[in-house]
ROSE-313560 format. One record per residue: x, y, z of N, C-alpha, C, CB in turn; residue in three letters. Coordinates in steps of 0.05 Angstrom, whole numbers, plus 5000, padded with zeros to 4 digits. Last residue first. Glycine has a CB too. Layout:
XYZXYZXYZXYZAla
...
***
This chain:
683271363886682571313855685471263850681071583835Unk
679471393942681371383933681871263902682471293951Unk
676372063976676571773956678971723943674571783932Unk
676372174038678272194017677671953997681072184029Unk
671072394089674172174080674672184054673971824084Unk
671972824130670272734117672372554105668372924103Unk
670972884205671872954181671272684150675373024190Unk
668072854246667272964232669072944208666773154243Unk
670672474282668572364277668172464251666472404295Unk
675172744286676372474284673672414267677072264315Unk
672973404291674273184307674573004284672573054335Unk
670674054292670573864279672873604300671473974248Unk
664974304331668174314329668974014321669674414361Unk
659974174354660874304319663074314309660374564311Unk
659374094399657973914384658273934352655073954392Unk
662274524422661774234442661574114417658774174466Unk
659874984409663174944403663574674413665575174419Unk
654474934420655774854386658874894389654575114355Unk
653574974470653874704454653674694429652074534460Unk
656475424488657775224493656674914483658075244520Unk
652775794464655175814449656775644471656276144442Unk
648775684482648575634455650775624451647375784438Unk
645775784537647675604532649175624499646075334538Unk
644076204572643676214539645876024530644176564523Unk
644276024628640776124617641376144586639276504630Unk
649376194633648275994634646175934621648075964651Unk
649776684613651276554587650476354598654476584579Unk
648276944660646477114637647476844613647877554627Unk
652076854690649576794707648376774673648177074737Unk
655677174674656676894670653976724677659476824692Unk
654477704684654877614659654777254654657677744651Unk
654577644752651877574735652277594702649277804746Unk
660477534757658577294757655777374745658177174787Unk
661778044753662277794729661477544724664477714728Unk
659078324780658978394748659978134740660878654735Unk
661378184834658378124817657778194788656078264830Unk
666578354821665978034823662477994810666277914863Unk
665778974822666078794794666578514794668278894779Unk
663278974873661479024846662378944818661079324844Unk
666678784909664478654903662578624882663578694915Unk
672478884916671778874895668778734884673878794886Unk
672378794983673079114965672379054934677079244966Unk
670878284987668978544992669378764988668278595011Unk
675178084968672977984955670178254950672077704977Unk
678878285002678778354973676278274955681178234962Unk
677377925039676778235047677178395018679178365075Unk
678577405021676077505032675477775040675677375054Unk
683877485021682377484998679577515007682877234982Unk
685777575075686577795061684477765036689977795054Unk
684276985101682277305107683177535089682677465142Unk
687676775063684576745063682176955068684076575079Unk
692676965091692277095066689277005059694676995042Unk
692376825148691777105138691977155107693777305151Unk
693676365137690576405150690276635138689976405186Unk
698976335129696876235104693776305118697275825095Unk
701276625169701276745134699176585125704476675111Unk
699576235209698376505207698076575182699776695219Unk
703075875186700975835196699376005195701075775215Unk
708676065185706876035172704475965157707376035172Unk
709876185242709276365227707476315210710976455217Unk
706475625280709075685272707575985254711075385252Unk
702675755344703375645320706475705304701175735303Unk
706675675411704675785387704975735363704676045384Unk
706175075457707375325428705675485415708675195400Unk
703975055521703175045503704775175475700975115510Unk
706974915584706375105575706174975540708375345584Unk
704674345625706474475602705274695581707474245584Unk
702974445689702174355663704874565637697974465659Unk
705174565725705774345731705374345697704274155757Unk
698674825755700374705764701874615754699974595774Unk
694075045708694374915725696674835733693074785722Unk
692875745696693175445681693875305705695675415655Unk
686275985716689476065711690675705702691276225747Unk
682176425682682776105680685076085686682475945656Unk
679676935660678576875680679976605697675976865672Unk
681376805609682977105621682776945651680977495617Unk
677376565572679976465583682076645607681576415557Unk
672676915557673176805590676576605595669876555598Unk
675377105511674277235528674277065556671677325516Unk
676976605486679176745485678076925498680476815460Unk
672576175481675876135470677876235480676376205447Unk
668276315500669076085508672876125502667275845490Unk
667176765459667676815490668676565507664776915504Unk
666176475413668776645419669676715446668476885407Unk
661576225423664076065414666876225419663775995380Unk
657976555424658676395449661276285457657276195450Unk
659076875375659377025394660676835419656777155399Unk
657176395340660376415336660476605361661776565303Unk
651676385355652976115354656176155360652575975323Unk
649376855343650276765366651576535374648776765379Unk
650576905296652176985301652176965336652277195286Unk
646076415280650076385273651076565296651576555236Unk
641876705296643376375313646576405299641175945299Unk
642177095252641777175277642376935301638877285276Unk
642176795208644276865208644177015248644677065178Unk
636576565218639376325217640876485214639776105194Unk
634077045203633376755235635276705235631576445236Unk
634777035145634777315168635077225194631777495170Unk
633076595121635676695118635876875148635976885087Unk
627976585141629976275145632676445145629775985114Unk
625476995116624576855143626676705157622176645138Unk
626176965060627877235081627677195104626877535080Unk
624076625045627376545038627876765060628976615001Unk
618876635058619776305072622976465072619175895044Unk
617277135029617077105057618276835075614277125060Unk
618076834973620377134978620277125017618277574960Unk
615776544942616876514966619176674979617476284965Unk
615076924890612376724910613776584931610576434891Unk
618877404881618177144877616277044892620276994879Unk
622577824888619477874874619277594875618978024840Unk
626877724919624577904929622277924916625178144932Unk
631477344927628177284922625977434927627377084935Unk
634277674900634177604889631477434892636177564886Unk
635477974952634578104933634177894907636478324929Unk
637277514981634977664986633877854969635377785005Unk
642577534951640377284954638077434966641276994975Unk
645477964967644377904943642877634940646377904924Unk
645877895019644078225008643578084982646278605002Unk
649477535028646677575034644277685018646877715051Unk
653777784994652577544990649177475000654577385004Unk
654678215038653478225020651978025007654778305009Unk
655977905081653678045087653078205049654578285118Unk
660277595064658777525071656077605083659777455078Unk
664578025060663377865039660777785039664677655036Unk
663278535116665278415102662778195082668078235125Unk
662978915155662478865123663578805110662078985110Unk
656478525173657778775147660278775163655979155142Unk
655777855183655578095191657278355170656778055219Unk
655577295171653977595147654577735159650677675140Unk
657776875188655576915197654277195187655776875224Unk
662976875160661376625158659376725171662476345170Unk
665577455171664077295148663077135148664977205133Unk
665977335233664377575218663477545195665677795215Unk
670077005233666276845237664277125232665276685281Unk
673477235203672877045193670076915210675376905191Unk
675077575249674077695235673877445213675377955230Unk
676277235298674177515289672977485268675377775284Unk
680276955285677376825285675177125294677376515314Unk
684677305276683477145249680176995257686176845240Unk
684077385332684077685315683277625294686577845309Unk
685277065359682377145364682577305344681377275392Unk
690676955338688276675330685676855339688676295355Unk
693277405357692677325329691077145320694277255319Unk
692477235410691277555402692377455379692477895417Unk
694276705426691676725427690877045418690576635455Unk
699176435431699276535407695576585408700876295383Unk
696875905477698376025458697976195434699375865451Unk
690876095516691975925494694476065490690075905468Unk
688576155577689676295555691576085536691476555568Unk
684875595612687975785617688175835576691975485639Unk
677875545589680175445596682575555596680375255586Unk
671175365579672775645592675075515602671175845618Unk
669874985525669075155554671975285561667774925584Unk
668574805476668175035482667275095507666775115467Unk
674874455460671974405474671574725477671974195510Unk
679974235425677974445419675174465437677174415390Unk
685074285452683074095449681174425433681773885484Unk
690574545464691174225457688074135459693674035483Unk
692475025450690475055467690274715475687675215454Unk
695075105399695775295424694075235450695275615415Unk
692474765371695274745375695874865391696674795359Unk
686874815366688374545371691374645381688574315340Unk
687275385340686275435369687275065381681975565369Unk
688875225291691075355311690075365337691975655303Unk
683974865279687474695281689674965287688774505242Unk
680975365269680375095287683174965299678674845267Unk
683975455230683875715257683175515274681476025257Unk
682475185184685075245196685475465220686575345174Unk
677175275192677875045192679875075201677774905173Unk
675975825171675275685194676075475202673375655196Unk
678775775117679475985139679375865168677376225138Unk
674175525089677175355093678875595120679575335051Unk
669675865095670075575116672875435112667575305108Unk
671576315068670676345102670675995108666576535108Unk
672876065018675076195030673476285071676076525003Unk
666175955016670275615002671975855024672975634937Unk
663976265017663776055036666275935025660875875036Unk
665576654975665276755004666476525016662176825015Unk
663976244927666476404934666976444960666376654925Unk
658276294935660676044929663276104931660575924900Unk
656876814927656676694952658476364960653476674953Unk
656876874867658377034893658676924918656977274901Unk
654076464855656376414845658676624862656076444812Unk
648576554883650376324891652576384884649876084882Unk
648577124844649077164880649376804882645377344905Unk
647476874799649377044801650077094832648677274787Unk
643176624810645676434802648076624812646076354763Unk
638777014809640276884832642476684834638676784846Unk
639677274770639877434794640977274822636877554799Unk
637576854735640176974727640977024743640677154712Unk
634176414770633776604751636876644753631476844755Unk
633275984807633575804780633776124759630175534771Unk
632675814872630676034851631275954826631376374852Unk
636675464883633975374867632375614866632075114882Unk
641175734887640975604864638175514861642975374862Unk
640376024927639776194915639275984883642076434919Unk
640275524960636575704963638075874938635175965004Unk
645875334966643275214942640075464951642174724954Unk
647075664997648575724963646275534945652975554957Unk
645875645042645275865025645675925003645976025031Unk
647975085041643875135047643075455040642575085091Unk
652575175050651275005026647975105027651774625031Unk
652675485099653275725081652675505052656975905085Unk
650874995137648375265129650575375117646375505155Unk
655974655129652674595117650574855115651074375138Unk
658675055155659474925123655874875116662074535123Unk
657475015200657275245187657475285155659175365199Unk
658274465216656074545216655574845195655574565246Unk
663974575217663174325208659674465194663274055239Unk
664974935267665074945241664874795214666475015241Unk
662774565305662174905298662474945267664575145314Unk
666574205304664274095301662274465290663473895337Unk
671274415322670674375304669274285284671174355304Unk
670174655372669574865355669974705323671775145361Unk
664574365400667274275399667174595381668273905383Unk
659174325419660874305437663374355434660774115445Unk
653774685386656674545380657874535403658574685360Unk
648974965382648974735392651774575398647374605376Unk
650475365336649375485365649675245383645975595365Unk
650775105285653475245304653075345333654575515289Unk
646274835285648374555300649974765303649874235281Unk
643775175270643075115294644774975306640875015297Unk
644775255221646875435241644775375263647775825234Unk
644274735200646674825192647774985220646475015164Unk
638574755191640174645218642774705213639974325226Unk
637775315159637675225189638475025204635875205195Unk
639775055111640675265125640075315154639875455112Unk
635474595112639074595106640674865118639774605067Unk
631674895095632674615125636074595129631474175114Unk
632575115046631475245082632775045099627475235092Unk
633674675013636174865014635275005049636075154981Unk
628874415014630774215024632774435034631973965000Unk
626474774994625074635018627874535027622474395011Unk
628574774932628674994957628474974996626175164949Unk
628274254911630874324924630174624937633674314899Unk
622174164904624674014924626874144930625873784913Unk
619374574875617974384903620074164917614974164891Unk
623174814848622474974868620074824897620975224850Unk
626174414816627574534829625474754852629574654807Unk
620974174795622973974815625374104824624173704798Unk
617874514762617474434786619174264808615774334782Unk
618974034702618074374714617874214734615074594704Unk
621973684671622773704696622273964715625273674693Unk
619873744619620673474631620873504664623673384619Unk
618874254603616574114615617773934628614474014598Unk
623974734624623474474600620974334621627074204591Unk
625775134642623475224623623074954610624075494600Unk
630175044670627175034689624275074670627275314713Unk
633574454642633774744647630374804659634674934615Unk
637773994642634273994654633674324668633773694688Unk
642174124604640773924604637474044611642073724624Unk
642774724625643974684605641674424600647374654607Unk
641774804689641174994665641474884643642775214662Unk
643274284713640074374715639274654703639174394747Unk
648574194701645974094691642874134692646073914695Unk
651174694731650374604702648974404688652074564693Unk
648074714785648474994768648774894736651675204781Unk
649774144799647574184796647074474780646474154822Unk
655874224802653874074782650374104781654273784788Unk
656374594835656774614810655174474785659074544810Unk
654074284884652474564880653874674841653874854915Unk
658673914880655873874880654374124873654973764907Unk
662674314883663174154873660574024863664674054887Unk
662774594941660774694920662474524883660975164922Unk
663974084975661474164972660474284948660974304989Unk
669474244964668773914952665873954949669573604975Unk
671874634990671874714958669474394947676174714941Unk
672774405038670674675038670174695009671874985051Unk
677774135036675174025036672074175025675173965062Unk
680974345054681374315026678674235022683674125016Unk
680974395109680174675094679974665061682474905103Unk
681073915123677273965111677074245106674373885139Unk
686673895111684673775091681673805101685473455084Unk
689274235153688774315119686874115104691774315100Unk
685873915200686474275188685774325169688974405185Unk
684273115187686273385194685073685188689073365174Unk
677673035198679473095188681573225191678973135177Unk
673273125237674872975246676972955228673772755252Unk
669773545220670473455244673673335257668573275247Unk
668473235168669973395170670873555194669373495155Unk
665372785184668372775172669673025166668572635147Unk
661873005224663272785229666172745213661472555223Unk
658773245177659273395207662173275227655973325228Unk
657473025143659373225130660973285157657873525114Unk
653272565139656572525134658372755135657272415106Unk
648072915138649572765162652272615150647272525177Unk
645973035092647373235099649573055126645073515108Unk
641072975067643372765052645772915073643972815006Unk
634873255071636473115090639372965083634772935100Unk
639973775063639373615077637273415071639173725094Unk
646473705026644173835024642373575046643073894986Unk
651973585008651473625038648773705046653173825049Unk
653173554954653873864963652173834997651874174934Unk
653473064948655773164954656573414950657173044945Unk
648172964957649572834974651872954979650072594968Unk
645873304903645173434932647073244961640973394936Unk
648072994871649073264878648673374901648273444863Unk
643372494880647672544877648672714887649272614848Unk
639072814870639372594895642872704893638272154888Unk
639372994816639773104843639373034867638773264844Unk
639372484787640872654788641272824809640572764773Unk
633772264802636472154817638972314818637371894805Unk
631072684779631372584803633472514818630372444804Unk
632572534719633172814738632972734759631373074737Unk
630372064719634072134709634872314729634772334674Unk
625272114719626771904739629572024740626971564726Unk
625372414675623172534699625672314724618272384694Unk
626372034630627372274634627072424669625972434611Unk
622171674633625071544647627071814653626771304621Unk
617771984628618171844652621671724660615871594650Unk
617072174577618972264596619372114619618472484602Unk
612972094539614971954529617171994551615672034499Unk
610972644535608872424535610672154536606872454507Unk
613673004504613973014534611672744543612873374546Unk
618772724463615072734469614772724501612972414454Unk
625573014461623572724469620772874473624572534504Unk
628773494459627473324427625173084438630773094405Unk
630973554494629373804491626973704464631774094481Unk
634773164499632573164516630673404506633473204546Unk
638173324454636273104455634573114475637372884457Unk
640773884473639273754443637373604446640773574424Unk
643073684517641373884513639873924495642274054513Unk
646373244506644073144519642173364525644673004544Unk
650473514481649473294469646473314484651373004474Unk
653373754529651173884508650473684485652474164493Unk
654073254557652873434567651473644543654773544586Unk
654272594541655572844535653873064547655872884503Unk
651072184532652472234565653772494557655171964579Unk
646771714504648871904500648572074524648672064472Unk
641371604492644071474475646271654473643471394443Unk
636671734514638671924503639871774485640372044520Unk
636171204559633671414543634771624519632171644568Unk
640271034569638670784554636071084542636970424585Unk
643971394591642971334559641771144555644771314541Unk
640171434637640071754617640871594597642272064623Unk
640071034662637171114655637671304637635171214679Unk
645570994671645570854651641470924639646870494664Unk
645971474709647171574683646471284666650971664685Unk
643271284751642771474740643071534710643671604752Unk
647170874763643870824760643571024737641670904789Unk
650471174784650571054763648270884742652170944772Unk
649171474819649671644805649771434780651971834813Unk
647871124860645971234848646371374827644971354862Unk
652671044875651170774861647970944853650870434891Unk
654971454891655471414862654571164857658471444852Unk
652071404942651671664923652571514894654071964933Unk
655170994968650771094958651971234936647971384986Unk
658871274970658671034950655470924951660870764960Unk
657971665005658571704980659371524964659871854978Unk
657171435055655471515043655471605010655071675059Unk
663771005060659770975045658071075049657970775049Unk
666071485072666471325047664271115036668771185052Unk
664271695119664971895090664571775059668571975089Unk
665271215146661871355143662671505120660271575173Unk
670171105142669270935127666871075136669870645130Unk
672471595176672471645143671171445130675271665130Unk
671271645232669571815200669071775177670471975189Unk
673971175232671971185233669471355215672171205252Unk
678671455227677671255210676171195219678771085203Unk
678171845267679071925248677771715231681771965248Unk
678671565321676071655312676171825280674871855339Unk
683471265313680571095309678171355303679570875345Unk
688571455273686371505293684671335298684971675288Unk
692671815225690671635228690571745258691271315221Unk
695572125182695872135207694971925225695072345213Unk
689972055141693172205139692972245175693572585114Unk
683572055137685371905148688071905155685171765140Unk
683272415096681972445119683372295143679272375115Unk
687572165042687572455065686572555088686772635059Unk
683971865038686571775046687872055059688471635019Unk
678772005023678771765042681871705054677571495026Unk
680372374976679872555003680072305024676472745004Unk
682471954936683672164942682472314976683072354915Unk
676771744928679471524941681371754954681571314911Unk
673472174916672972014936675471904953671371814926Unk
676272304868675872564896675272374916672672844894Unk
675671894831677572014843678072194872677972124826Unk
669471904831671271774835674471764855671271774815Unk
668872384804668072384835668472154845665272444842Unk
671572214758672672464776671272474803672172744761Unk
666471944734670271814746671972054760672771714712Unk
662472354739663072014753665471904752661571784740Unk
664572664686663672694718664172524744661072684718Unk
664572244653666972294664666872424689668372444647Unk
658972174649661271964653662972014665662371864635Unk
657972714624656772614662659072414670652972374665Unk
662373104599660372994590660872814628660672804551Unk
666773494603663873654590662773384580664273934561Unk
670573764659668873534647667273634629667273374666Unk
670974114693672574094662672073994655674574074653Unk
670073974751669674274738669974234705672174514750Unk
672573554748670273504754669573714744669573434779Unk
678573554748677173454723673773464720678173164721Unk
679873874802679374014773677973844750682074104761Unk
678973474824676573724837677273864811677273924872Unk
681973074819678573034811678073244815676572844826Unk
686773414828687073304797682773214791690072894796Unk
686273514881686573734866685173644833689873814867Unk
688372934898685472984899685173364889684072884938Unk
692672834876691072694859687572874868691572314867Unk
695773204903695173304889692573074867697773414881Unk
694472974956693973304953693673344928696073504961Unk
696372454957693772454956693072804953692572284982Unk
702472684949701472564932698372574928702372354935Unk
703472895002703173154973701572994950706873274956Unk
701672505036700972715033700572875015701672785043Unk
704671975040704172075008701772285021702771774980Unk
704371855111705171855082703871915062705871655076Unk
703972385169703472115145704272095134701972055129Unk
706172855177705172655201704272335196702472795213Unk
707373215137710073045153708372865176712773315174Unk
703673615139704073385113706273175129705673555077Unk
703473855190701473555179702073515166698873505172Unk
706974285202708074055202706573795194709074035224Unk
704974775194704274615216706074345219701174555213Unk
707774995144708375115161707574895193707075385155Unk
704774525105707374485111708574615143708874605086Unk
699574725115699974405126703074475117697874075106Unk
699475205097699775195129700474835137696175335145Unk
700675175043702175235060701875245085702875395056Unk
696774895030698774875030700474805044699174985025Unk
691675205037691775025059694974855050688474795059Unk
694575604998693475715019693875495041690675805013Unk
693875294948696075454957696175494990695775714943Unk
687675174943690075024950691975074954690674914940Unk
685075674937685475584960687875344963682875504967Unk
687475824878689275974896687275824928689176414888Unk
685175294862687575264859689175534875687875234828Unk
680575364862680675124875683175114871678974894867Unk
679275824833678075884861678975594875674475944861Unk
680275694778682375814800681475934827683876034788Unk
675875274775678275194770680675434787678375164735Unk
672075644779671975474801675275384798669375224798Unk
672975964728672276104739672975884773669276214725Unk
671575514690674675664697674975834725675275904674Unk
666275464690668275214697672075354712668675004657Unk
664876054676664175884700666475694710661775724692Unk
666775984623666676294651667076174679662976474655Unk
668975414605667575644595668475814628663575574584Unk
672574894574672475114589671175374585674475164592Unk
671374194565671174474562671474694591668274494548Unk
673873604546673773744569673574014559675973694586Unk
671672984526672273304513672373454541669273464488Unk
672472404485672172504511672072844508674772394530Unk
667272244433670172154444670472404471673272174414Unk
662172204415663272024425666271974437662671894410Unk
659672634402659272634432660272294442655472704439Unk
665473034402663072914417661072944388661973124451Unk
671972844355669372904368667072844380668572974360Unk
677772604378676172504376672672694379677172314392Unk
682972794399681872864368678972724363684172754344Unk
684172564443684872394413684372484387683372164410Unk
679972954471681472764481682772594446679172564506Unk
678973624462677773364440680273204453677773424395Unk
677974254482680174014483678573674477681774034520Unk
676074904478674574564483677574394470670674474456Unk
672475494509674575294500674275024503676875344513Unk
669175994501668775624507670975594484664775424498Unk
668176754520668776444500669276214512671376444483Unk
666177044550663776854541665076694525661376974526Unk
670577354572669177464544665977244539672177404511Unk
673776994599672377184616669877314599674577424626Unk
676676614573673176574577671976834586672176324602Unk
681076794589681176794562677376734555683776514552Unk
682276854640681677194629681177084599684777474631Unk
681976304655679276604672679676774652679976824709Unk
686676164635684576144622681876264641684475844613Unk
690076444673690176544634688176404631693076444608Unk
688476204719689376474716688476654687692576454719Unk
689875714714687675704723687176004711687275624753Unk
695875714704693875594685691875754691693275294688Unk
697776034756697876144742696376004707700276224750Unk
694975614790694775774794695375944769695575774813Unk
699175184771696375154773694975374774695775014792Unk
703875344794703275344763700275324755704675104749Unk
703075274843703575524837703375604801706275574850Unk
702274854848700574924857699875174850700874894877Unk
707874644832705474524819702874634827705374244824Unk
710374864880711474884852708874824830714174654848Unk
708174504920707874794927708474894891710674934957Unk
710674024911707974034913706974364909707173884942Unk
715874034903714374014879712674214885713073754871Unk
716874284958718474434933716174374923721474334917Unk
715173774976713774014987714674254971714274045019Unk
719073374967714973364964714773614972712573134989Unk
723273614989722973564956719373564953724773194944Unk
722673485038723573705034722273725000726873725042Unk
721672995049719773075050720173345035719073055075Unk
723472465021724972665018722072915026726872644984Unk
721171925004722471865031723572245029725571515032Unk
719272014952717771874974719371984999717871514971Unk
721172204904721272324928719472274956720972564920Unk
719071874861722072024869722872144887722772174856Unk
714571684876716671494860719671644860715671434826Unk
711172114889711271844906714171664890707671624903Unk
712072574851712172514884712572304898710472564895Unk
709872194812713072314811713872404838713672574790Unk
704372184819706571904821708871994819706471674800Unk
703172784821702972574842704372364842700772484845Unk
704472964778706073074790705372884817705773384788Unk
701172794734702272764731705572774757701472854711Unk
695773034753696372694748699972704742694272534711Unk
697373584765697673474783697573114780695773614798Unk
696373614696698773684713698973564745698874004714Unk
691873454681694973364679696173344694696473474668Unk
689073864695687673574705691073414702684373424677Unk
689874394687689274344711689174044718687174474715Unk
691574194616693174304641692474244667693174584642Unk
687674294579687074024595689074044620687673734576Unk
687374814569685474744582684574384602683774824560Unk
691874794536692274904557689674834578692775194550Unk
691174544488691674414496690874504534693974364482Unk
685374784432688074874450689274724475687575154463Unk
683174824373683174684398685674754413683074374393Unk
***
């Protein structure tokens, strides 16, 4: 058993109340830690990618206690795999909320930064539902204080809609999880691969219910439609860096669903045939289309990009509900793309705010600092809307190829192919509004000339677009690693016997005494 894997979840618990208790009033110091702790994170997240990279499962027994009764956080390909995709973006919106000056506009900034880092990793690392549920917990209180950072009316406003749609959500989720063990006797994730696979399909109805609701949950807090109307509004209306932190919270949902709906309610189990291709595909199309109809429709650019989030979720779930290796493997590429193209977008939103003082998309006097903000919003709505050649047109390529032999191969290439053709007129309109007809606008009288962002504002925009363009220079060995990792979902075995065999507290045997 190795400790290192509980690291990502620690470490920021630990580094949030020491922010607030020692360096409340010292912004300088919050922002050392915070950045310091981000950077360690990063290098955790780091050694354990290359230590799973092989297909090994690492597993941390809370007390020594073995599943499926005492807590366990595992790390396999996958889990790790998100863990440092949620730790070099956090770096990133970092540093531009320091360079911008938003962590300084509220209180306990670094603090709610890092508690809400601490659910987005325990949620990935979790290896039983319960705990799932107290980490989306966490993420909740954590992002409701961050959305709000700075405050507003129309800010808090968002945020109490943010905050009870997703207390639906985890009143369903809880439902949920007490129907799984009153049927199971037991919440452990590979625990519940065993057993569900063991019930008289004649005997499933409460099972059949479980799943359901299960992906009711996920699908709320991966934004899936119809569950999709909270996303537009709060992340809209969130500071910069936090709905660029935000972008990682969706495929959060799209995670969970990738592991319980292989491992638990995998597509070859009678209990639950059919409920990934007569619901969640249907739902993933709609989803993708209004997604980039609301970017063609958008008044604001941050509403634009709000919307764009929801169709690149509506592309990451169509590949997840095909349900084969081919196409996990292109979501798990495409999950990538979208976290670094919509946190990108977000923070380009809050430079075109700053140099320009609104985001409306009409024709208005040349922004500050506007040939580097058109130059990052180039080439970042070039990714979010597929165009070659960058990430995002591959990603494509590989979801289309993935539903090419399938019985709805004509709905996925219909929807996909349409909706990227409205994106890119969506972001074209959007650009010519910004920074093409501004030329035409002389500023008015009197009006105060506008700053340009600070440097490192840019540095952190441009290092997103720098990883997003590395993404697309190393596409073939990203997709190599996700479809290995695609191939170890579909063959769970060797994450639920190191889950369910690795001795603990439970297993060991006891000592007679004479």
């Amino acid at each position: 058993m190795t400790h290192w894997i509980i690291a990502p979840v620690v470490l920021p618990a630990m580094l949030a109340p020491f922010i607030v208790l020692a360096a409340r009033y010292h912004i300088g110091i919050q922002r050392v830690f915070s950045v310091a702790g981000v950077l360690a994170l990063i290098a955790i997240a780091l050694g354990l990618t290359l230590a799973t990279s092989d297909g090994s499962v690492m597993l941390y027994q809370l007390g020594d206690w073995a599943a499926p009764f005492g807590i366990v956080v595992v790390g396999d390909s996958l889990s790790t795999m998100m863990v440092l995709l949620t730790a070099v973006l956090a770096l990133f919106v970092l540093l531009y909320a320091i360079g911008s000056g938003w962590d300084d506009r509220g209180r306990h900034f670094h603090a709610l930064f890092q508690f809400q880092l601490m659910g987005i990793m325990g949620a990935f690392l979790t290896g039983d539902l319960f705990n799932l549920f107290v980490f989306f917990e966490v993420l909740l209180i954590a992002s409701y204080g961050l959305m709000i950072h700075a405050g507003g009316n129309a800010r808090l406003r968002a945020g109490v809609q943010y905050v009870l749609f997703n207390l639906i959500g985890s009143t369903l989720f809880l439902f949920a999880l007490g129907a799984l063990y009153a049927e199971t006797g037991t919440l452990n994730m590979a625990d519940l691969a065993e057993r569900v696979a063991l019930i008289d399909p004649e005997e499933t109805v409460g099972i059949r219910i479980t799943a359901v609701l299960l992906l009711l949950v996920f699908a709320i807090k991966a934004a899936l439609a119809p569950l999709h109307f909270w996303l537009p509004s709060s992340y809209a209306e969130a500071p910069g860096p936090v709905a660029a932190l935000f972008a990682i919270m969706t495929k959060v949902g799209a995670y969970a669903i990738i592991r319980v709906y292989t491992m638990v309610f995998h597509p070859e189990l009678e209990v639950t045939a059919g409920l990934h291709d007569l619901w969640l595909l249907p739902a993933a199309l709609i989803s993708l289309a209004l997604g980039m109809i609301g970017v063609l429709a958008a008044r604001k650019l941050d509403r634009l990009v709000a919307f764009s989030v929801i169709g690149s979720m509506g592309m990451v779930m169509v590949a997840i509900s095909l349900f084969s290796e081919a196409s996990i493997a292109a979501a798990l590429y495409y999950i990538v793309h979208s976290t670094l193209a919509g946190a990108a977008l977000f923070l380009i939103s809050d430079l075109v705010r700053h140099g320009r003082g609104n985001l409306r998309l009409t024709a208005q006097a040349p922004m500050a600092g506007a040939v580097p903000t058109a130059a990052l919003f180039f080439l970042a709505a070039i990714a979010m809307a597929g165009l070659p050649p960058l990430s995002g047109f591959l990603g494509k390529l590989l979801v289309l190829d993935a539903a090419f032999d399938t019985d709805t191969m004509v709905w996925v290439w219909a929807v996909v192919l349409t909706s990227s053709l409205v994106s890119i007129l969506g972001f074209a309109r959007a650009g010519s509004m910004l920074f093409w007809k501004a030329r035409s606008v002389t500023p008015e009288e009197g009006a105060p000339a506008p700053d340009a962002p600070p440097l490192l504002s840019y540095v952190a925009v441009g290092g997103l677009i720098t990883l997003l363009v590395a993404h697309t220079v190393f596409a073939g060995q990203v997709h190599s690693y996700t479809g290995n990792l695609a191939m170890r979902l579909f063959a769970p075995e060797a994450y639920i016997t190191t889950v369910t065999t690795t001795p603990g507290k439970l297993s060991k045997p006891k000592t007679e005494e004479h």
